[in-house]
Each structure stands twice: as structure tokens, then as C-alpha cells.
C-alpha positions as CSV (number, residue, x, y, z in Angstrom):
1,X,14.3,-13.7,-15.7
2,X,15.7,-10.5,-15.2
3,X,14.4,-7.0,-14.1
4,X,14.1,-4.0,-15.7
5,X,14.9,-1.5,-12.8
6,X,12.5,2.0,-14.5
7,X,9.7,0.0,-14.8
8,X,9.8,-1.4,-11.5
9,X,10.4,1.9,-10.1
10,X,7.3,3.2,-12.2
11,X,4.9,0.8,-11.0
12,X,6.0,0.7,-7.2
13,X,5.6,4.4,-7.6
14,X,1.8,3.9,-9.0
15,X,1.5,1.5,-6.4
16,X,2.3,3.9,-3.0
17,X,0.1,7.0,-5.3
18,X,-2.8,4.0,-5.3
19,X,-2.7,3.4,-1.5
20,X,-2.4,6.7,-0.7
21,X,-5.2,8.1,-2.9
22,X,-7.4,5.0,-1.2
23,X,-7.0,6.9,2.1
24,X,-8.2,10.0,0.3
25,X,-4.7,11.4,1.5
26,X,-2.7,13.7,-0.2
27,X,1.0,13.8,0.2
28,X,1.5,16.1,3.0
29,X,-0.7,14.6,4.8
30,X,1.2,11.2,4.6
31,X,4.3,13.0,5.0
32,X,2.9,14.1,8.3
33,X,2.5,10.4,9.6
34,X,6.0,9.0,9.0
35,X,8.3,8.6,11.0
36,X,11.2,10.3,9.2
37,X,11.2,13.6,7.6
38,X,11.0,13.3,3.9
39,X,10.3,16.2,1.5
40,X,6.9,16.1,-0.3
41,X,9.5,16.5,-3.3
42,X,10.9,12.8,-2.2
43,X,7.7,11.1,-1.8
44,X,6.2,12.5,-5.4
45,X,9.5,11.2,-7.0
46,X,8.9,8.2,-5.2
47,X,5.5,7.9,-6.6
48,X,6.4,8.8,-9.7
49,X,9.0,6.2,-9.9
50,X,12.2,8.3,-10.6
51,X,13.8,7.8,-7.0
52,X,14.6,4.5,-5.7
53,X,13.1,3.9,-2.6
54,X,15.0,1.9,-0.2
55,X,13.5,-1.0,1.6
56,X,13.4,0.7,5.0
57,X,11.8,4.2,3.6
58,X,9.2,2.0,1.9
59,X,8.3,-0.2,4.7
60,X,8.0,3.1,6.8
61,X,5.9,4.5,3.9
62,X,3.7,1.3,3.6
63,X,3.1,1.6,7.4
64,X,2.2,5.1,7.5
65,X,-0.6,4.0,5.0
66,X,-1.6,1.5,7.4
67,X,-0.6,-1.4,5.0
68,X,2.1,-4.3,5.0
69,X,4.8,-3.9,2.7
70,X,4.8,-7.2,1.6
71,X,1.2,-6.9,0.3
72,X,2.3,-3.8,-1.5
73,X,5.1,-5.5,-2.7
74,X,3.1,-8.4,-4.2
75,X,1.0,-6.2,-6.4
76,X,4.1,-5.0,-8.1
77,X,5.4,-8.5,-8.6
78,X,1.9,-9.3,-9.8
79,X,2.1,-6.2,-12.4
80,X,5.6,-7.1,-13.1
81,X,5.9,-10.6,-13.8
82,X,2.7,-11.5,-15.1
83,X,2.0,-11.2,-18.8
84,X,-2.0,-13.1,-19.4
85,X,-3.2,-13.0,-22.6
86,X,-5.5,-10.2,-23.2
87,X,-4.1,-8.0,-20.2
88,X,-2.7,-4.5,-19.9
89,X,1.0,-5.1,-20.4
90,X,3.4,-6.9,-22.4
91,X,6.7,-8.5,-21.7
92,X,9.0,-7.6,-24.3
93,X,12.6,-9.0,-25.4
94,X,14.3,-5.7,-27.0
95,X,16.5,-8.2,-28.8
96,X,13.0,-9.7,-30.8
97,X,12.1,-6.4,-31.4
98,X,15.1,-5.1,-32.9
99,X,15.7,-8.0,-35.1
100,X,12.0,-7.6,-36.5
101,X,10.8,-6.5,-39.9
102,X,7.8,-4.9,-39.8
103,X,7.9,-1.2,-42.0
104,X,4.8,0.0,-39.2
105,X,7.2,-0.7,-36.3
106,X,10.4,1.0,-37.6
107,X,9.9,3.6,-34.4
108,X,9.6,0.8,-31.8
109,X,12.8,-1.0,-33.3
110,X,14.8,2.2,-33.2
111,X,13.1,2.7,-29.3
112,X,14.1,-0.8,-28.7
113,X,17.7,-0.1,-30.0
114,X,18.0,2.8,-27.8
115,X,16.8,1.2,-24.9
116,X,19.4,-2.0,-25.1
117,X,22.4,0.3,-25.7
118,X,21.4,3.0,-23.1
119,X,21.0,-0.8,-20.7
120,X,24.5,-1.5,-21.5
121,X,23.7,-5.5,-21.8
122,X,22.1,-5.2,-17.9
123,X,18.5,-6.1,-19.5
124,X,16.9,-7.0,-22.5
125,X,13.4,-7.2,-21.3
126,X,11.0,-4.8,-20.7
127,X,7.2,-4.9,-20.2
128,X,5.2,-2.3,-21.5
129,X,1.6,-1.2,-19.7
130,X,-1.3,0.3,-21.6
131,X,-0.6,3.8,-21.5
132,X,2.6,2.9,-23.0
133,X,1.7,0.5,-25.4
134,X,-1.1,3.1,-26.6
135,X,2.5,6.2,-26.9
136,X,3.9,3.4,-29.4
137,X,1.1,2.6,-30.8
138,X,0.6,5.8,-31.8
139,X,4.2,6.2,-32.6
140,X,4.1,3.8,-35.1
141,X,0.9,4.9,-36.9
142,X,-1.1,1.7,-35.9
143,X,-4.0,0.8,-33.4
144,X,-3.1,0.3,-29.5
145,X,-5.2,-3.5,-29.9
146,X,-3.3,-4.0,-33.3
147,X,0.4,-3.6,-32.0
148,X,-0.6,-5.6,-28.9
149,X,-1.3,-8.3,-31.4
150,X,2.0,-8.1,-33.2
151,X,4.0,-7.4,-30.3
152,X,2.1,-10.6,-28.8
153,X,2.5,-13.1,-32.1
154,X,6.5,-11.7,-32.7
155,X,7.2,-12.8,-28.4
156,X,5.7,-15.8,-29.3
157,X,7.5,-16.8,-32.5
């Protein structure tokens, strides 16, 4: 299995803005409980998933929200590497995509294309949440609960 490394970014992101927002915190008020000083600037690009986080800054982060970074951690493995029938997300293999027919999806093969070459061969999976799925959906001209079928029936074939 491998990892794509935006999309895990993205949802660890959603993750910390969850468990902060469940505190009814807002960030500078979590910035004022760690035990490091990081911008407000670092912890929204944190949260928004376009700065890596490392392990240590996390677990500091997760502690400051009074929760265990492995528990945080688990969600985002659940999000990740889960893909049930009928859920939110879908796993994708760019390569499947690419190679498929489909006139409607013509803007999800070319996003596919683009996403493989811009991985350089590091991944060709992806999984694709609801708000995403509904941007593509779009895209293409079709209904969100329609390309979830076809995306769903061309992984499984």
C-alpha cells in the first residue's frame, strides 16, 4: 500500500482543526498552551495540511489539546486507509483512471495524468473525500453519487 503524502497532510490537518474546534478554542489560544513558540501562521498551515508537521510538534500540539497523539493519529489512519462501500471517500489507482474510457471523465483522466507525472512514480494512489469527489464531479459534468459509482465499479474491475 502506499501513501499519498497531500492527502495525508490534508486530513491530519482537519484532524488538529476538529480537536481544537471541540475545545471551542481558536488558534491563539492553543498557541498559547504549547510548549514551543509557533506562529499562528504555522499552526493554520498545519491545519490546513500544507506544512508537515513533525512527530514531536504534533505530539506537543495533541497534548496542548489535552489528547493522545496516537488517538489522533488513528483517526487519520481510519480516514486514510479505509474505503467502505457507501462512505465519503474513495481510494483511487491514478493508473485505472488514466487508462479509462469514459467521454464524461475526460477531466479526471487528464487530473489523474497530472497528478502521476507531478508524483514522479512515488504514488499512484490517491483517495478522494466528499468535498473532492463533489469538485470532480462537477468537473466532469456528472452527479457527485454518479461518479462515486463509476469511480467505485472501474477500482473494482
Amino acid at each position: 500500500m502506499r501513501i499519498d503524502p497531500m492527502t495525508y497532510q490534508r486530513v491530519l490537518g482537519d484532524e488538529l482543526r476538529k480537536l481544537r474546534k471541540q475545545r471551542g478554542w481558536t488558534r491563539k489560544v492553543l498557541q498559547g498552551k504549547l510548549q514551543t513558540e509557533v506562529s499562528l501562521q504555522t499552526l493554520a498551515t498545519y491545519e490546513l495540511g500544507t506544512r508537515q508537521c513533525s512527530v514531536v510538534r504534533l505530539a506537543e500540539i495533541c497534548l496542548a489539546l489535552d489528547a493522545m497523539p496516537h488517538d489522533l493519529l488513528a483517526r487519520v489512519h481510519g480516514r486514510i486507509f479505509t474505503d467502505t462501500p457507501g462512505g465519503d471517500h474513495i481510494r483511487l489507482e491514478l493508473s485505472r483512471v488514466v487508462e479509462d474510457g469514459q467521454p464524461e471523465l475526460l477531466p479526471l483522466r487528464r487530473w489523474a495524468r497530472d497528478r502521476l507525472r507531478v508524483a514522479g512514480g512515488r504514488t499512484s494512489e490517491v483517495q478522494l473525500d466528499l468535498p473532492a469527489l463533489r469538485q470532480l464531479a462537477e468537473l466532469c459534468g456528472v452527479d457527485t453519487v454518479d461518479l462515486m459509482s463509476r469511480l467505485r465499479q472501474l477500482m473494482t474491475h
